[in-house]
C-alpha positions in Angstrom: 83.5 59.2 70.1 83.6 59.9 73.5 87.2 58.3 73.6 88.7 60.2 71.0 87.3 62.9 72.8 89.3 62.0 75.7 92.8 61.7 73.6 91.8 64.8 71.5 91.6 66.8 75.2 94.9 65.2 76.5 97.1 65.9 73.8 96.0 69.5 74.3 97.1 69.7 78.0 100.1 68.2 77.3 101.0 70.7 74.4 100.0 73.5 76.6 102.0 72.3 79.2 105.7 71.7 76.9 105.2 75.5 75.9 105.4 77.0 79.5 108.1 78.4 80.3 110.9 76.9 83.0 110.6 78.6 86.6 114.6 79.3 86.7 113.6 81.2 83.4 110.6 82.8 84.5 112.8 84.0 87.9 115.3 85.7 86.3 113.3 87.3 83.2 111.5 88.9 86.6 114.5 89.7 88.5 116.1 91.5 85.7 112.6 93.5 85.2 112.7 94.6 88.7 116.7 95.5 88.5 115.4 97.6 85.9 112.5 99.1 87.3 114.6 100.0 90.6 116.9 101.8 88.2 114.4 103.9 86.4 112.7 104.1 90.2 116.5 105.6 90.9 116.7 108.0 88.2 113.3 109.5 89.0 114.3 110.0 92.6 117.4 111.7 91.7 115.4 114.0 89.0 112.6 114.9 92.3 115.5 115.5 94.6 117.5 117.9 92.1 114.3 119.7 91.1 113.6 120.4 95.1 116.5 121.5 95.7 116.1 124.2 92.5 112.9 125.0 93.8 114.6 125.5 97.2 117.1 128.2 96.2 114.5 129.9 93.8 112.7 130.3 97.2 115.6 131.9 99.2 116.8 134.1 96.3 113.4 135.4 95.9 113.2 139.2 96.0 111.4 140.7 98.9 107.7 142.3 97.7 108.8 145.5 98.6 111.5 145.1 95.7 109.3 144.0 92.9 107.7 146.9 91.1 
């Protein structure tokens, strides 16, 4: 029983291990997720900078207090 047992629990590592995936594979599915990530990270930093500089000239073309009635 015990040896069966054995087999039984060594063909289930070695299943586990054939469905890993390869390193090379597991590299570039990450390097293309941070290329991706660095684009979005891009795009938001544009969308900050363009909305500061908005908030910027709403601040200079204020109207004084005295103005505002």
């Amino acid at each position: 029983m015990i040896r069966y047992s054995c087999v039984i629990m060594l063909l289930c590592v070695m299943g586990c291990a054939d469905s890993s995936p390869e390193p090379q594979e597991v590299l570039e599915k990450s390097q293309k997720t941070t290329a991706e990530v660095e684009k979005k990270l891009e795009a938001i930093q544009k969308s900050t900078d363009e909305s500061k500089a908005k908030i910027e000239a709403m601040k200079q073309n204020r109207p004084a207090p005295a103005d505002v009635k």
